[in-house]
C-alpha positions in Angstrom: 101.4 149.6 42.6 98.7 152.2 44.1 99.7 154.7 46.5 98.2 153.6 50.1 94.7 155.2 51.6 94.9 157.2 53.7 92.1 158.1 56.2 90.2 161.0 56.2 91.0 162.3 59.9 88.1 164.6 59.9 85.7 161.5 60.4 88.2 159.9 62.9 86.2 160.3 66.5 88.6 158.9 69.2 87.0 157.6 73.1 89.3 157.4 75.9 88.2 154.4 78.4 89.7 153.0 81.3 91.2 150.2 80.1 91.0 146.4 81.6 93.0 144.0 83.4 96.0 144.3 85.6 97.6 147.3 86.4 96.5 148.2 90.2 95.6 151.8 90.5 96.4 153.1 87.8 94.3 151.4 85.3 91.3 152.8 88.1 92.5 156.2 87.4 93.3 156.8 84.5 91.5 156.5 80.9 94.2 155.3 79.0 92.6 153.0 76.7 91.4 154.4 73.0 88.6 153.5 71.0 88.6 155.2 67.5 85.2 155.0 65.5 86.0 155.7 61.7 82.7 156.4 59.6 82.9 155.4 55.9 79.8 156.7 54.8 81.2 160.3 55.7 85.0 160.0 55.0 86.1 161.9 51.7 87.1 160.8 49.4 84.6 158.2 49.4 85.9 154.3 49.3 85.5 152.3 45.6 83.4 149.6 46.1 85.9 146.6 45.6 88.0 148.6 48.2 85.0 148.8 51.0 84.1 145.1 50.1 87.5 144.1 50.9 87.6 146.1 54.4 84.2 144.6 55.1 86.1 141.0 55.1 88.9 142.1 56.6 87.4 144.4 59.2 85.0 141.4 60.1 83.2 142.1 63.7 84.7 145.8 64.2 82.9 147.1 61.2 79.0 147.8 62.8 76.4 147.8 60.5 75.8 151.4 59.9 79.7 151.5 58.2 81.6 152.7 61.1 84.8 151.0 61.7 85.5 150.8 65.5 89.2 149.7 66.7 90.0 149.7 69.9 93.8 149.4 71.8 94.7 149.6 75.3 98.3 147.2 74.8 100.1 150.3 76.9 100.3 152.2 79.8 100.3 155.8 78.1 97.4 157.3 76.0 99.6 158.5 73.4 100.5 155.4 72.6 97.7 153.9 72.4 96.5 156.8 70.1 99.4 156.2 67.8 98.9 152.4 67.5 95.6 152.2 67.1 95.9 155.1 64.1 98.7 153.1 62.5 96.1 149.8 62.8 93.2 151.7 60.8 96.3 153.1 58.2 97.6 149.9 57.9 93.6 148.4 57.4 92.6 150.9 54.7 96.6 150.4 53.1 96.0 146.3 53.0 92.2 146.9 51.6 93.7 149.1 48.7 95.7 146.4 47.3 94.2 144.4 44.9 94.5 140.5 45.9 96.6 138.8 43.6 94.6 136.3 40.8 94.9 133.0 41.9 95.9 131.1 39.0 94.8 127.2 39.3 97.8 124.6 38.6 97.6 120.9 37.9 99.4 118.4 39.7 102.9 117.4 37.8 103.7 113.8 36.1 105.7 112.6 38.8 103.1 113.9 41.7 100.5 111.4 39.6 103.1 108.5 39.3 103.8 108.7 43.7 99.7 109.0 44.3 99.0 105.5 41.8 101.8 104.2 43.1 100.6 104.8 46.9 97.0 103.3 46.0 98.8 100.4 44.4 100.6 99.4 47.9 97.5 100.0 49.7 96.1 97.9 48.1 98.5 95.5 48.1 98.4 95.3 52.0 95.1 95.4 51.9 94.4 92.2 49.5 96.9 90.3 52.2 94.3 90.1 55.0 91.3 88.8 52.6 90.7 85.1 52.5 92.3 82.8 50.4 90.4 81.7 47.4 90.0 77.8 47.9 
């Protein structure tokens, strides 16, 4: 098993927002929200390939187009929080990117899996020659 990523903090650049939705005055006062931009092309050590390909898929829409993974959390009330959760979401992100996916290996279906499927289409087809016509 490989030893997880982990992030190259000197590339981490973290925004403080107000964050949206309920939460009266406070949420008009206060930036609590954080958005942390995470540039690949500049962290160091640099990602493998097969390890950037993965965060690519798994990153999806937060990963812009010039490499810079943007994650954004605003779930609490303190800043600090939100700091710390949305560090532990890009750790966990590199950490599940590392690991190499498991091979699929492809299986055939078993004797008895065969045997219930005929037997099915047989029934079915039973039923089904009931509601033609008679042959005269």
């Amino acid at each position: 098993m490989s030893r997880p990523l982990e992030p190259d903090w000197s590339v981490v650049e973290e925004n403080f927002v107000r964050a949206s939705g309920p939460g009266g005055q406070h949420v008009n006062k206060t930036a609590t929200a954080v958005q942390l931009r995470y540039d690949l092309r500049r962290a160091r050590p640099p990602l493998s390939r097969p390890v950037h390909e993965r965060l690519r898929k798994l990153a999806g829409s937060r990963l812009s187009r010039d490499d810079v993974l943007i994650l954004e959390c605003s779930e609490h009330r303190s800043q600090e929080q939100n700091r710390r959760q949305v560090r532990e979401r890009l750790v966990g992100l590199l950490a599940k990117a590392a690991q190499k996916p498991k091979p699929r290996i492809p299986t055939r279906p078993g004797l008895g899996a065969k045997r219930r499927r005929l037997d099915a289409k047989k029934k079915r087809a039973g039923k089904k020659s009931l509601r033609r016509r008679p042959i005269d």
